[in-house]
C-alpha positions, 0 to 999 in steps of 0.5 A: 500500500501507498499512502498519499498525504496533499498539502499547501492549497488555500485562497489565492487571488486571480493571477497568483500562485500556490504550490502543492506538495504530495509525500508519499510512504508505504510501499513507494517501489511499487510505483513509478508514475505520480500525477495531479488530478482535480475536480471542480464543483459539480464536473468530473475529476480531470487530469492536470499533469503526470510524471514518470520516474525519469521526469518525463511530463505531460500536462492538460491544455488548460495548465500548459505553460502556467504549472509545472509538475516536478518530484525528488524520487530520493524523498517520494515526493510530488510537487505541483507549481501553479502560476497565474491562477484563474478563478477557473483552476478552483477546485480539490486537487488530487495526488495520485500515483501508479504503475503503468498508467494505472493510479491505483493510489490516491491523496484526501485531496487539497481545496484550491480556491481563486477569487476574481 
């Protein structure tokens, strides 16, 4: 079992930033792909970015070229940097982690709010 535990969301006005970090424990060898997910009220959990073991990244078309998505494989953990928030990035932001695509792992999740 991996466990995943989220932090560093809040309130934020339009145009500024947060960064979120994700530590993970357990059973860390059992995983080699970490992403952020979020979920707006009332929509479905959407992909924001992914990382593999080797730092190859891949991010949603709505955050391209605003966040950044990093991890230090020697502290298991994941960071998620948001810049130049919208008031349309709102939402509870997910840690997840897998193998092979698959994200059998996922954090309680953080409230991310932007205010106009």
């Amino acid at each position: 079992q991996v466990q995943l535990v989220e932090s560093g969301g809040g309130l934020v006005q339009a145009g500024g930033s947060l960064r979120l970090p994700c530590a993970a424990s357990g059973s860390t060898f059992s995983i080699n792909v970490m992403a952020w997910y979020r979920q707006a009220p009332g929509k479905q959990r959407e992909f924001v970015a992914v990382i593999s073991s080797c730092r190859s990244t891949n991010y949603a078309d709505s955050v391209k070229g605003r966040f950044t998505i990093s991890r230090d494989n020697a502290k298991n953990t994941v960071c998620l940097q948001m810049n130049s928030l919208k008031p349309e990035d709102t939402a509870v932001y997910y840690c997840a982690a897998g193998r092979g695509g698959r994200f059998a792992y996922w954090g309680q999740g953080t409230q991310v709010t932007v205010s106009s």
